[in-house]
C-alpha positions in Angstrom: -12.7 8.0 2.7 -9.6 6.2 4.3 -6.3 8.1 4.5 -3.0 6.6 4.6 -1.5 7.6 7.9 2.0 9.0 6.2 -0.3 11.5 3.9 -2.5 12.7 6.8 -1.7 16.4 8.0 0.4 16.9 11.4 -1.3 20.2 12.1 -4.8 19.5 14.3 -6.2 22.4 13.1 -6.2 20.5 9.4 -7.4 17.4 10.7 -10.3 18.8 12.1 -11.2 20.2 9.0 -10.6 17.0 7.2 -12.6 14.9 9.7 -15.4 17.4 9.8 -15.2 17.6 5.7 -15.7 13.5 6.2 -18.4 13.6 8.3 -20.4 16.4 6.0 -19.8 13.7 2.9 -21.2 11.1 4.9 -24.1 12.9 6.1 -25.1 13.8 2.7 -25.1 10.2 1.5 -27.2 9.1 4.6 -29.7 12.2 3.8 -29.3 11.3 0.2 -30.4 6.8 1.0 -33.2 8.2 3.6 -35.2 10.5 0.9 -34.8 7.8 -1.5 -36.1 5.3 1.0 -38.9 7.8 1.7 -39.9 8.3 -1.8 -39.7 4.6 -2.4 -42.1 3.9 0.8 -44.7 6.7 -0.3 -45.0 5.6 -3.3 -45.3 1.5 -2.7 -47.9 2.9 0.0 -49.6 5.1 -3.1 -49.8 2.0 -4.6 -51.2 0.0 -1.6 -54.1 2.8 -1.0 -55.1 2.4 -4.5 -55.6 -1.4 -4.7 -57.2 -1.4 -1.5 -59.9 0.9 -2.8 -59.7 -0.8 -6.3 -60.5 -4.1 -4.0 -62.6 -2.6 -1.1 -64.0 0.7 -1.9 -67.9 1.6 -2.8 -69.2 0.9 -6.3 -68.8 4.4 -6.9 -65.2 4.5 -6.2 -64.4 1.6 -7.9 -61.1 2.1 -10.4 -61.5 1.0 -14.0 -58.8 -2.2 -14.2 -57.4 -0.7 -17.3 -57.1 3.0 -15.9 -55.6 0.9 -12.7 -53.0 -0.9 -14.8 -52.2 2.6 -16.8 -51.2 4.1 -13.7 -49.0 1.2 -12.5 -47.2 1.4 -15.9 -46.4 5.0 -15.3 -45.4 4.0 -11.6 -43.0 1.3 -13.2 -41.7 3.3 -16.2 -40.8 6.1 -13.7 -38.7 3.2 -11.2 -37.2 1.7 -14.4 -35.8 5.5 -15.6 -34.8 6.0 -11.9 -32.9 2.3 -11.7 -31.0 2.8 -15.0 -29.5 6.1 -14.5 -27.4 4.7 -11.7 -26.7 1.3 -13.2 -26.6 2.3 -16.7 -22.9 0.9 -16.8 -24.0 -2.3 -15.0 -23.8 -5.4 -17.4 -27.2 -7.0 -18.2 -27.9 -10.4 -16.5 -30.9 -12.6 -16.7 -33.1 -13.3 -14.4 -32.7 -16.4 -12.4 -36.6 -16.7 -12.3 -37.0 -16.9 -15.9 -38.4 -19.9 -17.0 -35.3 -22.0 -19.1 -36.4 -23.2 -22.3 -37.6 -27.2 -23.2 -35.1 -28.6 -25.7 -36.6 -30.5 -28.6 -34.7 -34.1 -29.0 -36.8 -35.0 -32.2 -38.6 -37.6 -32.6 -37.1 -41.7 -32.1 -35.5 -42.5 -35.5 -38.3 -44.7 -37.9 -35.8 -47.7 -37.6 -36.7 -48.3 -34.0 -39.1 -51.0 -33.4 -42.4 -50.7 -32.1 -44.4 -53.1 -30.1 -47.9 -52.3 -29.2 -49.4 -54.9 -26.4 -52.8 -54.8 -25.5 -53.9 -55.6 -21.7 -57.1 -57.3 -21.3 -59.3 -56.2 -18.1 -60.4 -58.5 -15.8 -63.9 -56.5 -15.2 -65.3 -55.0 -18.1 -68.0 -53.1 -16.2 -67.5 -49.8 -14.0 -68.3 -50.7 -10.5 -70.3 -47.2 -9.9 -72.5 -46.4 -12.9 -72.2 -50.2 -13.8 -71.4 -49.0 -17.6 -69.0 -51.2 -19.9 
């Protein structure tokens, strides 16, 4: 929070108090970004520990692919929930890495014309299985 210096108090007694008030709100936002961060890193780690026994573990161990990609759906439903309460007044744009769709020209109008030329080969025989 940035105060204008003509509106900040003249007693030091009050600006104390504000500074420390400014300090306690911007400890609470670092607290607030590390335990997001946290949950964020335990849970791509979650993930990690599951694949690797998915991909390395004993027969017995070994996840069903669909019960592995049921859990991952929960994982992502729960991230997407998280990510739109925040940004729920964020405007919607697409994503650069989508693929842009092929425009159709049509085919070349019938009046066109249309040559078809034929190329004679020199050697009519294939040099390794000595086919024609």
């Amino acid at each position: 929070m940035t105060t204008a210096p003509e509106t900040l108090p003249s007693d030091p007694d009050e600006l104390r108090a504000l500074l420390l008030a400014e300090r306690l709100r911007h400890a609470a936002e670092l607290t607030a970004a590390r335990s997001s961060a946290e949950e964020e890193i335990a849970r791509l780690r979650q993930i990690i520990r599951e694949l690797q026994r998915h991909r390395f573990g004993r027969r017995a161990e070994r996840l069903d692919p669909d019960q592995l990609a049921l859990a991952l759906e929960d994982l992502e439903q729960t991230l997407a929930a998280k990510e739109a309460e925040p940004a729920g007044s964020a405007a919607a744009k697409p994503s650069p890495s989508a693929p842009r769709r092929r425009v159709n020209r049509g085919n070349l109008p019938a009046d066109l014309p249309r040559e078809e030329i034929l190329i004679d080969v020199a050697d009519k025989s294939c040099p390794c299985c000595g086919g024609t």
